[in-house]
N, CA, C and O atoms as a Tinker XYZ file with bonds, in Angstrom:
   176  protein
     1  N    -26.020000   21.995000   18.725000    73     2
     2  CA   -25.678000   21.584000   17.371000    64     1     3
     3  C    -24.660000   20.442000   17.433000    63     2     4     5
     4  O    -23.715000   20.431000   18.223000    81     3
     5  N    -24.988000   19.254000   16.327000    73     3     6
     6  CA   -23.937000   17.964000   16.593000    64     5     7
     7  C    -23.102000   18.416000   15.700000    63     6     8     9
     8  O    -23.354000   19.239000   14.820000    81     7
     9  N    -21.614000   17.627000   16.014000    73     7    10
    10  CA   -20.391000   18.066000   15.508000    64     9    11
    11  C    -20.670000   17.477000   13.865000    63    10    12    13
    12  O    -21.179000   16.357000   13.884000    81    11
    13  N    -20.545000   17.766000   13.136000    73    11    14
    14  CA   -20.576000   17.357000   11.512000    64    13    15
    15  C    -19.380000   17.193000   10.746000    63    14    16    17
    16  O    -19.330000   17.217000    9.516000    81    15
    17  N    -17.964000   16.946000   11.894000    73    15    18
    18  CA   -16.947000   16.340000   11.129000    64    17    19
    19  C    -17.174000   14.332000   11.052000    63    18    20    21
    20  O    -17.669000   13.467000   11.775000    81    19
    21  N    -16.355000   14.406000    9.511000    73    19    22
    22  CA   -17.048000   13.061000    8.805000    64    21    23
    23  C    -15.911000   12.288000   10.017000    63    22    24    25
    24  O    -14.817000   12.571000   10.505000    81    23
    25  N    -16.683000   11.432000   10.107000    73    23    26
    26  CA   -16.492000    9.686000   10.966000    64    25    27
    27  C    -15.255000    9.008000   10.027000    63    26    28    29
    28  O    -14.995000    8.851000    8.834000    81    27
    29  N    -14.479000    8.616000   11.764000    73    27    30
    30  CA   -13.426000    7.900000   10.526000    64    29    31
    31  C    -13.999000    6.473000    9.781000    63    30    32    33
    32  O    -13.785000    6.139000    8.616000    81    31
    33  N    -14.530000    5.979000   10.467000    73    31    34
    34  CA   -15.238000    4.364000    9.895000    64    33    35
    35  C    -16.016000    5.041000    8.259000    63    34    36    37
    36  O    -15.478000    4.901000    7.161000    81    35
    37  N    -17.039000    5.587000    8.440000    73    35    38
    38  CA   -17.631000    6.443000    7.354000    64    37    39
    39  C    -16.755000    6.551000    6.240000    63    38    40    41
    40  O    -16.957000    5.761000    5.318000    81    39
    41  N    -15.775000    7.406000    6.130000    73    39    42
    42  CA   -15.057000    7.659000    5.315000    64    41    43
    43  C    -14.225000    5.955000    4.754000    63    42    44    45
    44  O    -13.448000    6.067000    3.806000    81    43
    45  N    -14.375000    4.859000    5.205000    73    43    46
    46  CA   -13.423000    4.133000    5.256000    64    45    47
    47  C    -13.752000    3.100000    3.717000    63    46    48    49
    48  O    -14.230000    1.993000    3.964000    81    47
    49  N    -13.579000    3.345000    2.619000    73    47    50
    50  CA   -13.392000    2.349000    1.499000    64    49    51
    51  C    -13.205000    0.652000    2.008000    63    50    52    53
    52  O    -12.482000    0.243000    2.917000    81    51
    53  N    -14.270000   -0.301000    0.937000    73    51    54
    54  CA   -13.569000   -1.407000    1.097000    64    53    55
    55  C    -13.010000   -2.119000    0.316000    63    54    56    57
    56  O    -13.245000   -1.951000   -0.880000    81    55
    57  N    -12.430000   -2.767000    0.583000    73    55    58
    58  CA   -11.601000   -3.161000   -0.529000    64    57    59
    59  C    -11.755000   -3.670000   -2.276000    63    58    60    61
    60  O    -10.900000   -3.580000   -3.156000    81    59
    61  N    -12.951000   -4.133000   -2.353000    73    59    62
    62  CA   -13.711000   -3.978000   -3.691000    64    61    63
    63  C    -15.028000   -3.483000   -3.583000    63    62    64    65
    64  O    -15.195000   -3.183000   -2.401000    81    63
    65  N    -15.665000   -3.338000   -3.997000    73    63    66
    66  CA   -17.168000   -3.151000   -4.785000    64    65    67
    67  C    -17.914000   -4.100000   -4.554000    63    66    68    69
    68  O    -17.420000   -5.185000   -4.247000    81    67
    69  N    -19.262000   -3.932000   -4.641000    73    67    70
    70  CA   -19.935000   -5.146000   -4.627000    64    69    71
    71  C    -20.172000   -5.704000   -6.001000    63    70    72    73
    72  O    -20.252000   -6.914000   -6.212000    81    71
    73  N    -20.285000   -4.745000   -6.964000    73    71    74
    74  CA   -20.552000   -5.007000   -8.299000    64    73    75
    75  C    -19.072000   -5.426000   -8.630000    63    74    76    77
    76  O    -19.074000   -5.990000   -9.724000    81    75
    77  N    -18.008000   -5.369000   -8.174000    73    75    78
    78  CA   -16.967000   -5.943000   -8.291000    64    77    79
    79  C    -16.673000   -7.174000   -7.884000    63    78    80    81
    80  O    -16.625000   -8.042000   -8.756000    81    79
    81  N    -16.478000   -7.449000   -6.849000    73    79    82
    82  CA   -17.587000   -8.879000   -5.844000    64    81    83
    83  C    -18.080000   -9.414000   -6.577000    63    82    84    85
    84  O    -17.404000  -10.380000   -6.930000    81    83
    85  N    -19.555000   -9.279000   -7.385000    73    83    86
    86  CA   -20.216000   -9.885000   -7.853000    64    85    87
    87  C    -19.440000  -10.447000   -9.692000    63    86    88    89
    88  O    -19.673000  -11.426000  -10.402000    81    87
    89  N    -19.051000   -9.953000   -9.760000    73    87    90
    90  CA   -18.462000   -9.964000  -11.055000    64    89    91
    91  C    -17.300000  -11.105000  -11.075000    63    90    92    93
    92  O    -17.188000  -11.978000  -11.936000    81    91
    93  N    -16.524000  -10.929000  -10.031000    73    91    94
    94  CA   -15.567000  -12.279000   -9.802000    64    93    95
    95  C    -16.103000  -13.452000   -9.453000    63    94    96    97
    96  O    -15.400000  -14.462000   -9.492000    81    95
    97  N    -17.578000  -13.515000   -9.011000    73    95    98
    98  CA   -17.925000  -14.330000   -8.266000    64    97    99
    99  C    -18.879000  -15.176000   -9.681000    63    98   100   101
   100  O    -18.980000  -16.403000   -9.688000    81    99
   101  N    -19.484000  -14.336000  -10.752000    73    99   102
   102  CA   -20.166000  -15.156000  -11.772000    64   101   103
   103  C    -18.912000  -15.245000  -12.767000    63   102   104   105
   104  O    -19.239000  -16.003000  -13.680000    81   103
   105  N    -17.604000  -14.770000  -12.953000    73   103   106
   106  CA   -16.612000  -15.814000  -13.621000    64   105   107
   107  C    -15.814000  -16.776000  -13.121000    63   106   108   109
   108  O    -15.131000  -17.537000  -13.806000    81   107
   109  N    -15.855000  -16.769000  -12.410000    73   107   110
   110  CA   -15.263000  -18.354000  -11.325000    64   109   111
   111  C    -16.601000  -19.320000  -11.403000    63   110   112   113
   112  O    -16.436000  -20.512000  -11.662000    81   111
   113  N    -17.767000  -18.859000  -11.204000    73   111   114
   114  CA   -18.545000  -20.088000  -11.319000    64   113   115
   115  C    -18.905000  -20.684000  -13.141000    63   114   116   117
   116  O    -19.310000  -21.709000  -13.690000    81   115
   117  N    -18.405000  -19.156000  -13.570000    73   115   118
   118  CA   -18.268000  -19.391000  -15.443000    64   117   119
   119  C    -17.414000  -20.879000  -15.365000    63   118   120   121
   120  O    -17.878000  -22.007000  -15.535000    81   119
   121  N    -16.282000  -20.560000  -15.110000    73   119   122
   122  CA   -15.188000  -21.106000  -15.418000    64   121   123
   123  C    -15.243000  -22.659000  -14.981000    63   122   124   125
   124  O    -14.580000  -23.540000  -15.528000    81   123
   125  N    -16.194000  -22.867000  -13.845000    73   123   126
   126  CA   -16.265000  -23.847000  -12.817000    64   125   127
   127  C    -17.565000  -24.527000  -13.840000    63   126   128   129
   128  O    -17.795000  -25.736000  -13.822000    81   127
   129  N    -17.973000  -24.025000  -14.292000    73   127   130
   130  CA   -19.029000  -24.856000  -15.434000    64   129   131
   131  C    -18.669000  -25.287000  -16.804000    63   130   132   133
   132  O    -19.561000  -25.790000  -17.486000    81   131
   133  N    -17.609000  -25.170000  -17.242000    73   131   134
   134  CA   -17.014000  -24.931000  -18.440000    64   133   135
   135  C    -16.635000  -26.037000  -18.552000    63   134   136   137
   136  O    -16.856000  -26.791000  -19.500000    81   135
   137  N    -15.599000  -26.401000  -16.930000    73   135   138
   138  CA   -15.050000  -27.576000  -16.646000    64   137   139
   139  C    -15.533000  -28.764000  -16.488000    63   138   140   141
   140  O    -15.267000  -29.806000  -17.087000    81   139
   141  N    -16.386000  -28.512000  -15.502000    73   139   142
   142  CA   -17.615000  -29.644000  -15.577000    64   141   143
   143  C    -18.201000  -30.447000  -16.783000    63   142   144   145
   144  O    -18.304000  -31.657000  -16.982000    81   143
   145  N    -18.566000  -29.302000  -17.548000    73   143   146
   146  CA   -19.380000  -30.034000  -19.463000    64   145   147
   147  C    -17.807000  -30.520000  -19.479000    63   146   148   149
   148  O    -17.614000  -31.716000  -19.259000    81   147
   149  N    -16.932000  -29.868000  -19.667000    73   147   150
   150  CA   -15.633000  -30.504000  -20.458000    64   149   151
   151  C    -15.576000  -31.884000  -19.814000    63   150   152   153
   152  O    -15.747000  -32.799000  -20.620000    81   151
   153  N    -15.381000  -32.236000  -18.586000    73   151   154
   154  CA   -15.117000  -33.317000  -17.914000    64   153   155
   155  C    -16.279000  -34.232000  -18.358000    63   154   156   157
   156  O    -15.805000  -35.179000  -18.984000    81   155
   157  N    -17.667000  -34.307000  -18.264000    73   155   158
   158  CA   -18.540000  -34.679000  -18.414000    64   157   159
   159  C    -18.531000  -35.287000  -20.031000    63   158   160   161
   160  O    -18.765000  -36.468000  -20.290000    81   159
   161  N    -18.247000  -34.347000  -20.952000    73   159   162
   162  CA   -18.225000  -35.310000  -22.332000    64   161   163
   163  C    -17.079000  -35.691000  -22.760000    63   162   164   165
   164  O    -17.051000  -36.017000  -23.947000    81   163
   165  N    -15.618000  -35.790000  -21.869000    73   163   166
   166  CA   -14.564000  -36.700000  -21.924000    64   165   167
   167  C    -15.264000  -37.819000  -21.800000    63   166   168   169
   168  O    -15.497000  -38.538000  -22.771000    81   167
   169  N    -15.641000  -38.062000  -20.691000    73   167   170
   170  CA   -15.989000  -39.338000  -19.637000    64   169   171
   171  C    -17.166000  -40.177000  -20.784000    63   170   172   173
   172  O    -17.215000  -41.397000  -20.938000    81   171
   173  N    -17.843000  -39.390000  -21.330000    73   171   174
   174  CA   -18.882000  -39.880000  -22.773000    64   173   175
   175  C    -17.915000  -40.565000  -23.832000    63   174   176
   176  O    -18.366000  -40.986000  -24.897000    81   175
């Protein structure tokens, strides 16, 4: 019979989420487009 105490790596959290991850990652490119139009119809 294999030992069935939990793994320390296993148990090991990372530091965000992926759906968390992902979530910072489409408001920074929000934000990074916002700027762009803004810059873009100054320059107009």
């Amino acid at each position: 019979m294999g030992d069935k105490s939990p793994r320390h790596a296993a148990s090991k959290k990372s530091e965000k989420s992926i759906k968390e991850k992902r979530a910072d990652k489409r408001s920074t490119e929000a934000t990074a487009a916002s700027v762009e139009k803004a810059a873009k119809t100054k320059k107009n």
